[in-house]
C-alpha positions in Angstrom: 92.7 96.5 116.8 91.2 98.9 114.4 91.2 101.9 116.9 95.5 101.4 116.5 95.6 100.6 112.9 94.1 103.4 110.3 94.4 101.0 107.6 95.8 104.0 105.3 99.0 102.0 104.8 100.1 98.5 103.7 101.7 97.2 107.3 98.4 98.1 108.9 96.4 96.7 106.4 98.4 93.1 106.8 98.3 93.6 110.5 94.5 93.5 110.5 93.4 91.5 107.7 95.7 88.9 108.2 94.7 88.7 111.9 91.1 88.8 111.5 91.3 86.1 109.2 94.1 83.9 110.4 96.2 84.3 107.4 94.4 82.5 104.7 96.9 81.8 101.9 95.1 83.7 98.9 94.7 86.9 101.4 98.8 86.8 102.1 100.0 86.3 98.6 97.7 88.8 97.3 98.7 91.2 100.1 102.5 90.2 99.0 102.0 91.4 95.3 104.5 93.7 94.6 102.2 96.1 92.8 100.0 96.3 96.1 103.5 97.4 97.9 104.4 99.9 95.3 100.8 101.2 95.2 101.1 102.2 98.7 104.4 103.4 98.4 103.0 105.5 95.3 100.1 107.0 97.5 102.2 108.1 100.2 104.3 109.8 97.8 101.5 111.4 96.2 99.7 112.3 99.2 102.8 113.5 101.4 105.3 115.0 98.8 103.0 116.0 96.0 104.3 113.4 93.9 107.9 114.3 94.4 110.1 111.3 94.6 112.4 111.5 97.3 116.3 109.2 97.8 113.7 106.9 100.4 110.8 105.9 97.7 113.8 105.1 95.3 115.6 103.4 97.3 112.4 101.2 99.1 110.7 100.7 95.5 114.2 99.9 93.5 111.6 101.6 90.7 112.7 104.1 87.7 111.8 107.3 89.6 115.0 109.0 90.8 115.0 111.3 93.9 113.8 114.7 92.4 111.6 113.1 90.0 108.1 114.0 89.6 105.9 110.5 89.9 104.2 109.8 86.9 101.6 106.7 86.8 100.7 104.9 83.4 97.7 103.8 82.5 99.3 99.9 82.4 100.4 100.9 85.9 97.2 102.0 86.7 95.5 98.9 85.7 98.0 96.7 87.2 97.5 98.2 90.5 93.5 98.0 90.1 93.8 94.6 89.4 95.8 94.0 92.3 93.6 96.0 94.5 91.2 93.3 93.6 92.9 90.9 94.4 93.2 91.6 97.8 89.4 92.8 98.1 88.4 89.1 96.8 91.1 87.1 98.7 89.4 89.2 102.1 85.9 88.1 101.4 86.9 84.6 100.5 88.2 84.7 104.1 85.4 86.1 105.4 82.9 84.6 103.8 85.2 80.9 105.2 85.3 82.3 108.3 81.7 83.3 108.4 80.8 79.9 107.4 82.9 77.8 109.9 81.1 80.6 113.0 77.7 79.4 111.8 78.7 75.4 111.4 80.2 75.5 115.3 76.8 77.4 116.7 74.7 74.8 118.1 72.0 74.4 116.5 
């Protein structure tokens, strides 16, 4: 699964995550945050255009930014998508850590 998903965006990141660990329910709210989508939205802009918002960002992210904008972050924003970020790191080790647990009860002993 990993070999077909580079996890460097948000649909491949829900694709394995949320198969790995059976879709807990803290895992796929914290993956639906809307700061976790714009986030990823935000670093393909950044990565891909330089920053430079195009008509598809601001019309996928309904945001402020306008098509010919320059993508600015605040430091609110910033925090907001931190805390977001760890969200979804905690939700995937919560899963892990129940999934790990339920593997060792069915072992035989």
């Amino acid at each position: 699964m990993l070999s077909e998903n580079d996890l460097s965006d948000l649909s491949s990141m829900k694709a394995v995550l949320l198969t790995l660990f059976e879709r807990p329910p803290s895992l796929v709210q914290a993956l639906e945050d809307d700061a976790v989508y714009l986030l990823g939205k935000s670093r393909h802009l950044l990565v891909h255009r330089a920053g430079h918002v195009d008509s598809k960002f601001e019309r996928e992210t309904a945001s402020r930014w306008k098509a010919g904008m320059v993508l600015t972050i605040s430091a609110n924003e910033l925090a907001g998508y931190a805390r977001a970020v760890v969200a979804v790191a905690e939700a995937a080790v919560d899963a892990y850590s129940g999934s790990a647990q339920a593997e060792q009860k069915a072992r035989p002993a």
